[in-house]
Backbone as XML, in Angstrom:
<?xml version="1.0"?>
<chain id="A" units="angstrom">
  <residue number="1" name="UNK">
    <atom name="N" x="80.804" y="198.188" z="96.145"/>
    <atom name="CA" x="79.781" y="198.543" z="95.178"/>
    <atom name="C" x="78.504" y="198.857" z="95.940"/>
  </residue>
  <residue number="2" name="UNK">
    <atom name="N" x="77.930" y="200.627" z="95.551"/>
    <atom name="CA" x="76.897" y="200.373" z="96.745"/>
    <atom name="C" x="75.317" y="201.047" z="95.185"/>
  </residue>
  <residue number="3" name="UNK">
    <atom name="N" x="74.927" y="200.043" z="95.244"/>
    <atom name="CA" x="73.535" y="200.140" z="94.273"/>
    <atom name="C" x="72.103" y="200.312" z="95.131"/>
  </residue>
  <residue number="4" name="UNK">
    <atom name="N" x="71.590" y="201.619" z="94.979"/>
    <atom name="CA" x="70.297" y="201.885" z="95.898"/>
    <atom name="C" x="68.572" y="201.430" z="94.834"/>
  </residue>
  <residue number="5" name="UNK">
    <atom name="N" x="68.645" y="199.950" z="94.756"/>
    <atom name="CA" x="67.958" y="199.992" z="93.378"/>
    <atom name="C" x="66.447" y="199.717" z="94.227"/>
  </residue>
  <residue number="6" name="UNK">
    <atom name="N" x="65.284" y="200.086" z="93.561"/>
    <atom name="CA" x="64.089" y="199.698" z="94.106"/>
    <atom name="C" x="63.888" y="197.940" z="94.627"/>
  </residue>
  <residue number="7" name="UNK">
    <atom name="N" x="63.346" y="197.912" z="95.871"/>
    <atom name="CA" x="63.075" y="196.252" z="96.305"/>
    <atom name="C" x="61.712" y="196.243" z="95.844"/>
  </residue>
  <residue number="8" name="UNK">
    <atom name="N" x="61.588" y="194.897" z="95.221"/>
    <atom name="CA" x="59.542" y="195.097" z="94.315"/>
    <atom name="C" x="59.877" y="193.477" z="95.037"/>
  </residue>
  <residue number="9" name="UNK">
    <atom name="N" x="58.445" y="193.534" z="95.231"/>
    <atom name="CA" x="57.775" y="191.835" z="96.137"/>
    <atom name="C" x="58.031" y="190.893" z="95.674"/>
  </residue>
  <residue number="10" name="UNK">
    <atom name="N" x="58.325" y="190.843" z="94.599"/>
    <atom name="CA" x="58.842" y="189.471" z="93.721"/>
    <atom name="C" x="60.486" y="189.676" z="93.822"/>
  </residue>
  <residue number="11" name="UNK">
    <atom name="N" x="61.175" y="190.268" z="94.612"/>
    <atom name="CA" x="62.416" y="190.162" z="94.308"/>
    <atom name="C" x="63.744" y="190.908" z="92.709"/>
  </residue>
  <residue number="12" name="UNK">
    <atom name="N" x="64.414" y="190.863" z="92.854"/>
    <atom name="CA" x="64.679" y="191.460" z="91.363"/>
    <atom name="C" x="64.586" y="190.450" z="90.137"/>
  </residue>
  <residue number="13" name="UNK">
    <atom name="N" x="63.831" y="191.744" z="89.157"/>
    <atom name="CA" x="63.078" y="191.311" z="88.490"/>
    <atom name="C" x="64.092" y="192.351" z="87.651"/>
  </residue>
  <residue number="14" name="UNK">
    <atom name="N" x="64.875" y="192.015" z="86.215"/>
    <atom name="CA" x="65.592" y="192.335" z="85.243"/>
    <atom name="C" x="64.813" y="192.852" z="84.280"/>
  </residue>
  <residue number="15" name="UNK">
    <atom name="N" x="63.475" y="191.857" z="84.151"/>
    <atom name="CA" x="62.739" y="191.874" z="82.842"/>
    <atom name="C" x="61.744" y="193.028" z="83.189"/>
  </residue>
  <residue number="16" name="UNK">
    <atom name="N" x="61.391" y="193.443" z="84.036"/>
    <atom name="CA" x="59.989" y="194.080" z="84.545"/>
    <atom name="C" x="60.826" y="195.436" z="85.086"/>
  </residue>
  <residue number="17" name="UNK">
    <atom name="N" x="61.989" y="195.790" z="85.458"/>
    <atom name="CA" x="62.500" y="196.688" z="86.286"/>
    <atom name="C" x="64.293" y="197.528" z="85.232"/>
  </residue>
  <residue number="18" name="UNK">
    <atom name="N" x="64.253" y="198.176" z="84.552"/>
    <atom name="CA" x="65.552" y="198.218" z="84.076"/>
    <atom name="C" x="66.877" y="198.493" z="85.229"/>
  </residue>
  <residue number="19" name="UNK">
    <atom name="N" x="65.953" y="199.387" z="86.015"/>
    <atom name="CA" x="67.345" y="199.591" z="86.596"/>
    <atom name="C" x="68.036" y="198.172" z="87.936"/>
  </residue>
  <residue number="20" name="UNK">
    <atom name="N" x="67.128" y="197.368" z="87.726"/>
    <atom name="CA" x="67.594" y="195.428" z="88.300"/>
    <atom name="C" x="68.842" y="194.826" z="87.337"/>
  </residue>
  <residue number="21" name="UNK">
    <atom name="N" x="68.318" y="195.343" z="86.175"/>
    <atom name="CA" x="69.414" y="195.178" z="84.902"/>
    <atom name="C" x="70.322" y="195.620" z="85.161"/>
  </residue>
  <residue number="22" name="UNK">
    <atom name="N" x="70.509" y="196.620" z="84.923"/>
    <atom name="CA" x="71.571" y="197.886" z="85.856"/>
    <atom name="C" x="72.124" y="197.144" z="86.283"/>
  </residue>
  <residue number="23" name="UNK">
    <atom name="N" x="71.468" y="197.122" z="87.709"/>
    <atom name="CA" x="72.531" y="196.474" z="88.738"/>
    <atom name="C" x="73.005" y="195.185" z="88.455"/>
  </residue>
  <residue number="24" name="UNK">
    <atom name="N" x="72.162" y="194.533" z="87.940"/>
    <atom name="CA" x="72.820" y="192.853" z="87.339"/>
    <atom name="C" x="73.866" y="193.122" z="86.961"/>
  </residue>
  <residue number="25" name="UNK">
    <atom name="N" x="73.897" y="193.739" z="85.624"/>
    <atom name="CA" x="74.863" y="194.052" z="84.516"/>
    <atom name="C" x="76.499" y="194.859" z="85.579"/>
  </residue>
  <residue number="26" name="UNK">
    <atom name="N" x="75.920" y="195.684" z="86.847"/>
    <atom name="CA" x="77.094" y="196.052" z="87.518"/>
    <atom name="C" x="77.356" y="195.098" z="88.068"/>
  </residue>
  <residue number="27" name="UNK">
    <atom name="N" x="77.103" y="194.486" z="88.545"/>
    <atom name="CA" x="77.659" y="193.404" z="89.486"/>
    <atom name="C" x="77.643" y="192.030" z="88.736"/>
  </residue>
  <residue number="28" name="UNK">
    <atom name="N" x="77.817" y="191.583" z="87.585"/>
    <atom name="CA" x="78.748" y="191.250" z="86.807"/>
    <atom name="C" x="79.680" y="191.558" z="86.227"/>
  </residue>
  <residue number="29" name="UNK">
    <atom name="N" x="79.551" y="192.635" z="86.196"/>
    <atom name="CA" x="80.896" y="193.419" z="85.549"/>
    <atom name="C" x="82.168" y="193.479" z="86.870"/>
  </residue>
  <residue number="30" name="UNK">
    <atom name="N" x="81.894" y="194.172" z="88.029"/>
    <atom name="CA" x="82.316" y="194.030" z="89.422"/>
    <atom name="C" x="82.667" y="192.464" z="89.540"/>
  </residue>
  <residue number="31" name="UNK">
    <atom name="N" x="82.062" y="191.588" z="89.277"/>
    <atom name="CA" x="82.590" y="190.489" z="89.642"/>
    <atom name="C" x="83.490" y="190.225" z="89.084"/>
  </residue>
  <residue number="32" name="UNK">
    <atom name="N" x="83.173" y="189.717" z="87.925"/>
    <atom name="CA" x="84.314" y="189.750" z="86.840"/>
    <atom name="C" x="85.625" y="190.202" z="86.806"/>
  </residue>
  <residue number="33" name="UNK">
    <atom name="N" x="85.874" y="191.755" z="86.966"/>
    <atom name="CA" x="86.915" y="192.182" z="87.064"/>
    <atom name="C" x="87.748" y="191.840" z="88.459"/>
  </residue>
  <residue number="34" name="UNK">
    <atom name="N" x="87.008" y="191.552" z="89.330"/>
    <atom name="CA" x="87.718" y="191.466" z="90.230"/>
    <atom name="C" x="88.516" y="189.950" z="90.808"/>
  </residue>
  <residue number="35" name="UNK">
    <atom name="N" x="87.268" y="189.138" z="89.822"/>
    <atom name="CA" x="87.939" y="187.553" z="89.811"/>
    <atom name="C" x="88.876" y="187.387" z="88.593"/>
  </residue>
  <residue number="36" name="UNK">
    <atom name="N" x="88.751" y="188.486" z="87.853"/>
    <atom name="CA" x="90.339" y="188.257" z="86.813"/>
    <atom name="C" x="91.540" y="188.727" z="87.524"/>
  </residue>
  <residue number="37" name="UNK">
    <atom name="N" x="91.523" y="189.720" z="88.338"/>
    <atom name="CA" x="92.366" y="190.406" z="88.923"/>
    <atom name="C" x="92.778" y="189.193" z="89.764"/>
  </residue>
  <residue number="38" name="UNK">
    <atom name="N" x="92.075" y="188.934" z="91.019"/>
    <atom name="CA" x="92.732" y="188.125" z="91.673"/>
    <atom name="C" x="93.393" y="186.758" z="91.382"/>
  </residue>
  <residue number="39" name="UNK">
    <atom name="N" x="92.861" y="186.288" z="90.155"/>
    <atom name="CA" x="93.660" y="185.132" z="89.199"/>
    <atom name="C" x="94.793" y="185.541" z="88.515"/>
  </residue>
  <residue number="40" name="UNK">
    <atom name="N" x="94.842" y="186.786" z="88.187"/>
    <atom name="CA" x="96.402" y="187.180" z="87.499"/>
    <atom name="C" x="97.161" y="187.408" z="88.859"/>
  </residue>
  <residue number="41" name="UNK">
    <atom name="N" x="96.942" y="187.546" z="89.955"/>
    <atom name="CA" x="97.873" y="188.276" z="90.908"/>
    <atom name="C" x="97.889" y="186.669" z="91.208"/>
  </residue>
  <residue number="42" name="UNK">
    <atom name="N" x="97.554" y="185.607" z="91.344"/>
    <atom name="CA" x="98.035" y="184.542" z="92.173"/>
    <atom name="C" x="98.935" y="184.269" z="91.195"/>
  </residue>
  <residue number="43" name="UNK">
    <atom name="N" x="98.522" y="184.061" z="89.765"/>
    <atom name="CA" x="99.399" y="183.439" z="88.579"/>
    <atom name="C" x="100.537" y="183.694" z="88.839"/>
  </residue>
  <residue number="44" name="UNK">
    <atom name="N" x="100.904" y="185.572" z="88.525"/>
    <atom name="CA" x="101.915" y="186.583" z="88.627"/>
    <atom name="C" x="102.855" y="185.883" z="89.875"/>
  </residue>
  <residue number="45" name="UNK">
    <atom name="N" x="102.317" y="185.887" z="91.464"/>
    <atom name="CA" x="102.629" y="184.697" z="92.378"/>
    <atom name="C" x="103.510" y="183.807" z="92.360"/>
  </residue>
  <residue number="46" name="UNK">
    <atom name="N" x="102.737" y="182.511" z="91.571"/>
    <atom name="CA" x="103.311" y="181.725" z="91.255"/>
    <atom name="C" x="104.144" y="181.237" z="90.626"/>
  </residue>
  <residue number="47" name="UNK">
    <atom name="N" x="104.160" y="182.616" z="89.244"/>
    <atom name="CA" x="105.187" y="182.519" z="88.578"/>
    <atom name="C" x="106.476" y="183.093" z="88.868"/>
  </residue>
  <residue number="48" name="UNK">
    <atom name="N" x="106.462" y="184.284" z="90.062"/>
    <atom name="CA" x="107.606" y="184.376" z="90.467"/>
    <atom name="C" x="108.144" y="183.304" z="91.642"/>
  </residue>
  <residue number="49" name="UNK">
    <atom name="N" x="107.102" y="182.499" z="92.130"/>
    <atom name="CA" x="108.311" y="181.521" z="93.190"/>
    <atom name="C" x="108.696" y="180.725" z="92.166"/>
  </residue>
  <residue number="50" name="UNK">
    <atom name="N" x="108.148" y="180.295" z="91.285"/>
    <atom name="CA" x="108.649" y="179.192" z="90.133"/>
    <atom name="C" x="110.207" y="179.914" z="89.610"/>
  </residue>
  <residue number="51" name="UNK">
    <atom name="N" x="110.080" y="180.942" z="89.342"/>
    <atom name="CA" x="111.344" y="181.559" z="89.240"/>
    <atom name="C" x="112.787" y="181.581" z="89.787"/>
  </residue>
  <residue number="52" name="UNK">
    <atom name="N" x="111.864" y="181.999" z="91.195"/>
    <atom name="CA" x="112.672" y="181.778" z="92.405"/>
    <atom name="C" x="113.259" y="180.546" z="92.555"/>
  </residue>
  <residue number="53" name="UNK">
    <atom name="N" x="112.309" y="179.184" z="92.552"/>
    <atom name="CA" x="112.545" y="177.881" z="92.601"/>
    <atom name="C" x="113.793" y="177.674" z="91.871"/>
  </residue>
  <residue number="54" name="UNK">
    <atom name="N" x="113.356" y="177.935" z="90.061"/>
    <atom name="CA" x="113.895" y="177.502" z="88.921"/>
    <atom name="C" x="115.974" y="178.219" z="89.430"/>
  </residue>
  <residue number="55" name="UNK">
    <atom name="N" x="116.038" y="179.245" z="89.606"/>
    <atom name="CA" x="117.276" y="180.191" z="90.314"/>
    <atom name="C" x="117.806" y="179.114" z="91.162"/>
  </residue>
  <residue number="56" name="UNK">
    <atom name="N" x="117.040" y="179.186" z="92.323"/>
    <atom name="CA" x="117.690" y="178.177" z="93.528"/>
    <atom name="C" x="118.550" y="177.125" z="93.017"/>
  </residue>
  <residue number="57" name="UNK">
    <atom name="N" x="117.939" y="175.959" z="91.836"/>
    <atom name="CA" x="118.006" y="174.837" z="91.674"/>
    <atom name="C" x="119.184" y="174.756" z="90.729"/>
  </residue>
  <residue number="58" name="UNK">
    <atom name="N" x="119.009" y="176.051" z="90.156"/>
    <atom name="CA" x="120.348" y="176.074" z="89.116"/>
    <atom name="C" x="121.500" y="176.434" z="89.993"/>
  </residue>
  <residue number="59" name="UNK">
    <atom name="N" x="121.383" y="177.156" z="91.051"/>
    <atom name="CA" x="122.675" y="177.162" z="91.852"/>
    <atom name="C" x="123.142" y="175.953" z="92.649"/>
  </residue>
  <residue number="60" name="UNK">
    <atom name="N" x="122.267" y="175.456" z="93.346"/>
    <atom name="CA" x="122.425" y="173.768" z="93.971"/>
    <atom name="C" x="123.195" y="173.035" z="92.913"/>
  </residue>
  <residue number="61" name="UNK">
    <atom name="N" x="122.334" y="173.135" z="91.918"/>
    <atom name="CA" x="123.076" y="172.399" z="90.575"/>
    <atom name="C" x="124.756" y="172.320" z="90.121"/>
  </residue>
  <residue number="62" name="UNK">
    <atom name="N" x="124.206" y="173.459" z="90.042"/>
    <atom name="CA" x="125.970" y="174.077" z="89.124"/>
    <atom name="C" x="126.548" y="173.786" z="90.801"/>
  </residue>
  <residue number="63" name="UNK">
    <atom name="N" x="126.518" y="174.369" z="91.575"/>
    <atom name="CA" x="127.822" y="173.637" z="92.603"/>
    <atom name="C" x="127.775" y="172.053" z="92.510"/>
  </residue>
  <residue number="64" name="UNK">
    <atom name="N" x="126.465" y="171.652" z="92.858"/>
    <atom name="CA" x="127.258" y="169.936" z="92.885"/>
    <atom name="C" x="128.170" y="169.623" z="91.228"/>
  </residue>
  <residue number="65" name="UNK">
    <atom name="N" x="127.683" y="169.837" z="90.302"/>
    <atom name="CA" x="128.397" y="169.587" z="89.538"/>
    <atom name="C" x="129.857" y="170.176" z="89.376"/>
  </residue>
  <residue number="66" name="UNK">
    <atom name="N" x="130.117" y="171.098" z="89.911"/>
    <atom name="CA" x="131.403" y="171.828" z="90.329"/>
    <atom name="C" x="132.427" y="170.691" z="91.375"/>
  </residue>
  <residue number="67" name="UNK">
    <atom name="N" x="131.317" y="170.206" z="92.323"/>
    <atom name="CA" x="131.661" y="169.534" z="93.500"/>
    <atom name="C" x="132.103" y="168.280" z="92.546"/>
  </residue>
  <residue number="68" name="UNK">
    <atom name="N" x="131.223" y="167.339" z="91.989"/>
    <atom name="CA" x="131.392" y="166.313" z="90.894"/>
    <atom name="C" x="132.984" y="166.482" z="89.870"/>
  </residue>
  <residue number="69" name="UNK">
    <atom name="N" x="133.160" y="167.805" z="89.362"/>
    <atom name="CA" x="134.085" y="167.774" z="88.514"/>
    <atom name="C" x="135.377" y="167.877" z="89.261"/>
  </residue>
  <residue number="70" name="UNK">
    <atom name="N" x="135.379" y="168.513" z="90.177"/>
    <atom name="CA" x="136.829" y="168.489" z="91.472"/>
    <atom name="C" x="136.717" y="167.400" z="91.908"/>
  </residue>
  <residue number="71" name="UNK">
    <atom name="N" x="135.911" y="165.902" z="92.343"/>
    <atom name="CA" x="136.538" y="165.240" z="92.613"/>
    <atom name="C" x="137.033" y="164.334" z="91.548"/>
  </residue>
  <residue number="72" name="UNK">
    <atom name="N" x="135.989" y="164.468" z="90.573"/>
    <atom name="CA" x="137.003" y="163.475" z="89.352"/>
    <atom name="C" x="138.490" y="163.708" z="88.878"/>
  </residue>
  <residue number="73" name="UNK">
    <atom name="N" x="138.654" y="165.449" z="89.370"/>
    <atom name="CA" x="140.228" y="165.752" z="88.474"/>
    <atom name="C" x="140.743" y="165.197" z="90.077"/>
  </residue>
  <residue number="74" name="UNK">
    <atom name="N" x="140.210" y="165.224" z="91.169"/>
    <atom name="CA" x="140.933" y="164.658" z="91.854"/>
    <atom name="C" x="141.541" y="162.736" z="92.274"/>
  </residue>
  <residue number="75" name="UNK">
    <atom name="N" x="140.428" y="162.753" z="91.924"/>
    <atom name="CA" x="140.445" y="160.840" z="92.075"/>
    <atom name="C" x="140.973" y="160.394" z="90.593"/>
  </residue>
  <residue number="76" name="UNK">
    <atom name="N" x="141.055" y="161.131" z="89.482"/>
    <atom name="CA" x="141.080" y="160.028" z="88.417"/>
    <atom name="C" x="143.138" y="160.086" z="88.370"/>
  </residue>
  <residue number="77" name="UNK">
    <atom name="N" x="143.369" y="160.937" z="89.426"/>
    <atom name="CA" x="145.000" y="160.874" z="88.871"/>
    <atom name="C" x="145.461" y="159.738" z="89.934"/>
  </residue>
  <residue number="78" name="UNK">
    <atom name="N" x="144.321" y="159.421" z="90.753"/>
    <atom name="CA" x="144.891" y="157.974" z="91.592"/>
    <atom name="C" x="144.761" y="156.422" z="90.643"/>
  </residue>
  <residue number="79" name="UNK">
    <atom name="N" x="143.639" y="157.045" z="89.523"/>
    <atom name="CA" x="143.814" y="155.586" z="89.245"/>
    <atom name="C" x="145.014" y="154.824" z="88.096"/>
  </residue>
  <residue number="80" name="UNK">
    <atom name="N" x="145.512" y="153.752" z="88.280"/>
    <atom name="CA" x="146.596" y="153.631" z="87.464"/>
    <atom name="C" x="146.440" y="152.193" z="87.213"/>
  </residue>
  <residue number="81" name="UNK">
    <atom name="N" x="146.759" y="151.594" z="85.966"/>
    <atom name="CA" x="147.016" y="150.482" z="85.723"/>
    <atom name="C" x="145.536" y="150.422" z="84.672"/>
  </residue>
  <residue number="82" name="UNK">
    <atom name="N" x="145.134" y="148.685" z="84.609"/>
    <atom name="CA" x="144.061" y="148.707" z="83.923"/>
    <atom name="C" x="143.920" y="149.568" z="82.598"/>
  </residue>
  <residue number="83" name="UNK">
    <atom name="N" x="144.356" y="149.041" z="82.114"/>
    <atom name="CA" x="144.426" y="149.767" z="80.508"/>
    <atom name="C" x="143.431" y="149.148" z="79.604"/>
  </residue>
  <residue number="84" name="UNK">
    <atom name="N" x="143.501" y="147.705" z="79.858"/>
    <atom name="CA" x="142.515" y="146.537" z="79.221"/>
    <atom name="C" x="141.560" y="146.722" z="79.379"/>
  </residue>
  <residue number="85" name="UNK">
    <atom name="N" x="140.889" y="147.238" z="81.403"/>
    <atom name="CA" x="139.728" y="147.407" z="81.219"/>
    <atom name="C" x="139.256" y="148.497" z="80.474"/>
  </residue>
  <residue number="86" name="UNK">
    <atom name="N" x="139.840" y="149.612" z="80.451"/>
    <atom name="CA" x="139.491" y="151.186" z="80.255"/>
    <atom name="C" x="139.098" y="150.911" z="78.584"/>
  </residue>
  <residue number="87" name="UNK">
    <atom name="N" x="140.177" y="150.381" z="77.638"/>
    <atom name="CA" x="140.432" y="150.294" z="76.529"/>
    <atom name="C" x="138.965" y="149.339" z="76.235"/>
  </residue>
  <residue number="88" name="UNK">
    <atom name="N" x="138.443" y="148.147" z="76.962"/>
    <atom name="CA" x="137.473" y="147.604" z="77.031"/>
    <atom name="C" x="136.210" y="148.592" z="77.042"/>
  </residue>
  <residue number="89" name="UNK">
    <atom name="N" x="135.994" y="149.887" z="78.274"/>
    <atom name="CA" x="134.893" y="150.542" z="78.293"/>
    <atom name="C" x="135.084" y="151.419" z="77.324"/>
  </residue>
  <residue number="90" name="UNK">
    <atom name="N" x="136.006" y="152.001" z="77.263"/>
    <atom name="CA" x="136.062" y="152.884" z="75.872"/>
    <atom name="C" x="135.324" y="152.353" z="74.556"/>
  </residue>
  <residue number="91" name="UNK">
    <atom name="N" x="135.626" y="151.304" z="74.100"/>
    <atom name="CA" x="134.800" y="150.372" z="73.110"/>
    <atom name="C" x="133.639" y="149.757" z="73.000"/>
  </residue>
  <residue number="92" name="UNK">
    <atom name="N" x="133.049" y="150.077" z="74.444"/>
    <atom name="CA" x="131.616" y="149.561" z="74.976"/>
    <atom name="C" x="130.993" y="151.274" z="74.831"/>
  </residue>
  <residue number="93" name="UNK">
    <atom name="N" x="131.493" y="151.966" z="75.372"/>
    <atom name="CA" x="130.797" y="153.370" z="75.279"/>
    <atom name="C" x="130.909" y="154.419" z="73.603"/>
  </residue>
  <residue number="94" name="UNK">
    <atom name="N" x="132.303" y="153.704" z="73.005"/>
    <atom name="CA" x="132.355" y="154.787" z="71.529"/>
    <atom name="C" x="131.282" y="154.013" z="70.595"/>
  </residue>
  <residue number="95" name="UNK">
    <atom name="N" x="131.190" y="152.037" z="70.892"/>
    <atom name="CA" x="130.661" y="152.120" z="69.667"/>
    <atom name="C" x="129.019" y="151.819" z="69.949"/>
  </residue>
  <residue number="96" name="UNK">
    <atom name="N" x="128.424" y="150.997" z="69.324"/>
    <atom name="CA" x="126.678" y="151.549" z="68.663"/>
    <atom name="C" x="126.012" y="150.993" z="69.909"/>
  </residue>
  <residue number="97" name="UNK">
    <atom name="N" x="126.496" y="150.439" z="71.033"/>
    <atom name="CA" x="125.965" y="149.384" z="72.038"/>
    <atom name="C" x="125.257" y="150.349" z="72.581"/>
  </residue>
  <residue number="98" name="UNK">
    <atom name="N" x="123.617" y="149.908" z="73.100"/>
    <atom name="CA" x="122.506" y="150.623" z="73.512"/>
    <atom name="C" x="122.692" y="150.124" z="75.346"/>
  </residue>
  <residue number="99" name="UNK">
    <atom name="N" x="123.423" y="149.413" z="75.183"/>
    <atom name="CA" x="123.613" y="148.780" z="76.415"/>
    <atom name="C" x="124.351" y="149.096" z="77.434"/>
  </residue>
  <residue number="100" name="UNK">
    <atom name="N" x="123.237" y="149.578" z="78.851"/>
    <atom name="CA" x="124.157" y="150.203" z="79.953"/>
    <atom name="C" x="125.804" y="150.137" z="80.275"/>
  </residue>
  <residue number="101" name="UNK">
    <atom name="N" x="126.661" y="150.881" z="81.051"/>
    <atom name="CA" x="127.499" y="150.224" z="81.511"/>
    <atom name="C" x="127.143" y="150.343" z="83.087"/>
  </residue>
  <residue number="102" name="UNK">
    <atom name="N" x="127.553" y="149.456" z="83.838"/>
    <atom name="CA" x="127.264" y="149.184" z="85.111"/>
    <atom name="C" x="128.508" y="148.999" z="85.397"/>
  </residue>
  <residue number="103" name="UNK">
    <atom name="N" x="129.187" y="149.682" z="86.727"/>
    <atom name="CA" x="130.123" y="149.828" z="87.571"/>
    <atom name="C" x="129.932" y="149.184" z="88.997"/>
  </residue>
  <residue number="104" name="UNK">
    <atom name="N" x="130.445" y="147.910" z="89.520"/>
    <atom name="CA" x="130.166" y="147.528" z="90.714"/>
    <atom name="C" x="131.067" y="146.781" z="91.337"/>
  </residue>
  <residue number="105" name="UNK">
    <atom name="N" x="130.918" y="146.619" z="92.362"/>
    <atom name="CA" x="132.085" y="146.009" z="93.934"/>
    <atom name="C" x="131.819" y="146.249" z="94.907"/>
  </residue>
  <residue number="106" name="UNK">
    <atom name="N" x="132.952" y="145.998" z="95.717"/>
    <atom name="CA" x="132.918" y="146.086" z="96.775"/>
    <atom name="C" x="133.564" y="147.786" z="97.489"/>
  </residue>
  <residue number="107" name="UNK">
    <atom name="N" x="132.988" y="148.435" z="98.864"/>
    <atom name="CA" x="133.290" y="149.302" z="98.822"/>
    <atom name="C" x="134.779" y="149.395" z="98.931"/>
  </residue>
  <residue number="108" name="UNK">
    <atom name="N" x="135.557" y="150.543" z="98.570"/>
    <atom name="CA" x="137.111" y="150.795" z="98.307"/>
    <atom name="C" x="137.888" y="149.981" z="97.080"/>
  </residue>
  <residue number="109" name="UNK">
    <atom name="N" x="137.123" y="149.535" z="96.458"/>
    <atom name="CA" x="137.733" y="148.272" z="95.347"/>
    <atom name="C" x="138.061" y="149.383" z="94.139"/>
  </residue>
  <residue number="110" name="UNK">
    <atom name="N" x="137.859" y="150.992" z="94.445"/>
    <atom name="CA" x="138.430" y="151.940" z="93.197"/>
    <atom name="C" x="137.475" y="152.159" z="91.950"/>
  </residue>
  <residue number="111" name="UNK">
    <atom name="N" x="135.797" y="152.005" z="92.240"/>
    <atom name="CA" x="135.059" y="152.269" z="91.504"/>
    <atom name="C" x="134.714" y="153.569" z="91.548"/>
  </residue>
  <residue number="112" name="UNK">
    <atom name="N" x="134.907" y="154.621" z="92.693"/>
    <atom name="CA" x="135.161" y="155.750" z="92.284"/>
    <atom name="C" x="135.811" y="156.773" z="91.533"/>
  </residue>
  <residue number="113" name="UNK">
    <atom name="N" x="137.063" y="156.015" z="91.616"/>
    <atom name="CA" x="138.343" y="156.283" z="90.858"/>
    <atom name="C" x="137.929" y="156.088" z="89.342"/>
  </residue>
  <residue number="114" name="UNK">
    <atom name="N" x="137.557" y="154.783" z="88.944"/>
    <atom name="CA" x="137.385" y="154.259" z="87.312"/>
    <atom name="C" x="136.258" y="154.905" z="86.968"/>
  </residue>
  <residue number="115" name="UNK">
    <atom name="N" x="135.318" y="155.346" z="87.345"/>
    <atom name="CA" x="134.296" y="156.677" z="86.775"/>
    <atom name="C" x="135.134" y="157.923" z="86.632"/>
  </residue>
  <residue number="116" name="UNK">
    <atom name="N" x="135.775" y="157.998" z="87.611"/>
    <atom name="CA" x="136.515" y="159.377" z="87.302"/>
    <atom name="C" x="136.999" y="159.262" z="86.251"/>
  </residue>
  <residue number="117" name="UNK">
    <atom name="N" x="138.343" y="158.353" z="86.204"/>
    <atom name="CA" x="138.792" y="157.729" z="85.034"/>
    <atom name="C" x="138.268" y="157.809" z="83.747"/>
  </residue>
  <residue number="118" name="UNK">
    <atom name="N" x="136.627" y="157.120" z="83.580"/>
    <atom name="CA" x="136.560" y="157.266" z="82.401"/>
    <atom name="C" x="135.834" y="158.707" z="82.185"/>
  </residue>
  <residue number="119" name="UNK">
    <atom name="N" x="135.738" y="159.354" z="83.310"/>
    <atom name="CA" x="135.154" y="160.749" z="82.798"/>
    <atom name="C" x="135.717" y="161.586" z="82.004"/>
  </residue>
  <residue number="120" name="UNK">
    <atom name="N" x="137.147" y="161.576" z="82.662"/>
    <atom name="CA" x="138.361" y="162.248" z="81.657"/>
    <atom name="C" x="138.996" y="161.627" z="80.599"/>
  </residue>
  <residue number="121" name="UNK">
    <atom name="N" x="138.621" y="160.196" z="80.497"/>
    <atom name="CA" x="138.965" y="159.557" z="78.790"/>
    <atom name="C" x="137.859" y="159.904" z="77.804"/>
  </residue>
  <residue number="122" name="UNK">
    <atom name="N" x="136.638" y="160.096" z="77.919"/>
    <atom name="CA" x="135.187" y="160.424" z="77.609"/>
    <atom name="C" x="135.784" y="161.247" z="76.245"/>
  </residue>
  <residue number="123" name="UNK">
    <atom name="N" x="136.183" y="162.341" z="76.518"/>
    <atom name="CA" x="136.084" y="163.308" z="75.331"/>
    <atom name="C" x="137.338" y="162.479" z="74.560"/>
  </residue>
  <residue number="124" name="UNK">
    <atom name="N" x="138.620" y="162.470" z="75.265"/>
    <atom name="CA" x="139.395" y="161.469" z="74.319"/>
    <atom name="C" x="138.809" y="160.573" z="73.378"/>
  </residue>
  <residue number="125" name="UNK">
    <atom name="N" x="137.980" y="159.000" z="73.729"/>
    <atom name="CA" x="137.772" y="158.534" z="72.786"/>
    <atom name="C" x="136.556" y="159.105" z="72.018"/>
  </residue>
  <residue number="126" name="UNK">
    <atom name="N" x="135.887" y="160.016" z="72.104"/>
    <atom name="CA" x="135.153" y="161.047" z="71.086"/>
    <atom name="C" x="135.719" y="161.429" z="70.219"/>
  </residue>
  <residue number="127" name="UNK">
    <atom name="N" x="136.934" y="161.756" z="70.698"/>
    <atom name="CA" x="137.614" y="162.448" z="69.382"/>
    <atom name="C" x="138.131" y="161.689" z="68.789"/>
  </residue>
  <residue number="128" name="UNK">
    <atom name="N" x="138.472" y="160.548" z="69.086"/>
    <atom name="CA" x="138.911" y="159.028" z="68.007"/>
    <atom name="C" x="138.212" y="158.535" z="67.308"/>
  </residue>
  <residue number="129" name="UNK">
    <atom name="N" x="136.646" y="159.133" z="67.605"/>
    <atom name="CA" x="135.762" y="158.280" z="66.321"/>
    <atom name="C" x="135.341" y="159.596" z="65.289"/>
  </residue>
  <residue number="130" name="UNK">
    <atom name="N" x="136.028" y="160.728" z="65.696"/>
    <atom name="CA" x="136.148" y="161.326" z="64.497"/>
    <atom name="C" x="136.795" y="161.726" z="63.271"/>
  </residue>
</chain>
């Protein structure tokens, strides 16, 4: 912005000088536009790495859960026996209980297996309480 406006001894003076106005009035306007501009272009920015981000995370996602569902069809055909307990969590998870279930032991004691387990009974007893 190049403004050739008169310099008066008191400095610019708006009220006493119109064309100080002028230039005020340009170089608010100049400012302005150019600090909206550069706030939409960071926004614009940000909203495409958020994008980007949001993309990434859904692919990480969907594979582990891919990863999650192959090993349950894989581990839950090891587990066998325990009917009492299953038939037990089934009845802790179909009916009104607000109350966690917690899975615990020792490592190899087949608590991987009995999540699997009940992952694939899950929709089964769903459909028994309908």
């Amino acid at each position: 912005m190049v403004n050739n406006i008169p310099w008066t001894e008191g400095g610019i003076d708006p009220s006493a000088n119109p064309a100080h106005q002028e230039y005020l009035d340009c170089l608010q306007t100049t400012c302005q536009l150019e600090l909206v501009g550069m706030v939409d272009k960071a926004i614009t920015a940000a909203q495409a790495e958020e994008q980007h981000h949001r993309i990434r995370f859904g692919r990480i996602l969907s594979h582990e859960l891919q990863q999650q569902a192959d090993f349950c069809s894989r581990t839950s055909h090891t587990f066998h026996g325990h009917s009492k307990l299953l038939n037990t969590i089934g009845s802790h998870l179909s009916g009104k209980n607000s109350l966690p279930l917690v899975i615990h032991g020792e490592d190899g004691c087949g608590k991987s297996a009995l999540a699997a387990k009940i992952a694939e009974l899950v929709p089964e007893w769903q459909m028994e309480q309908m």
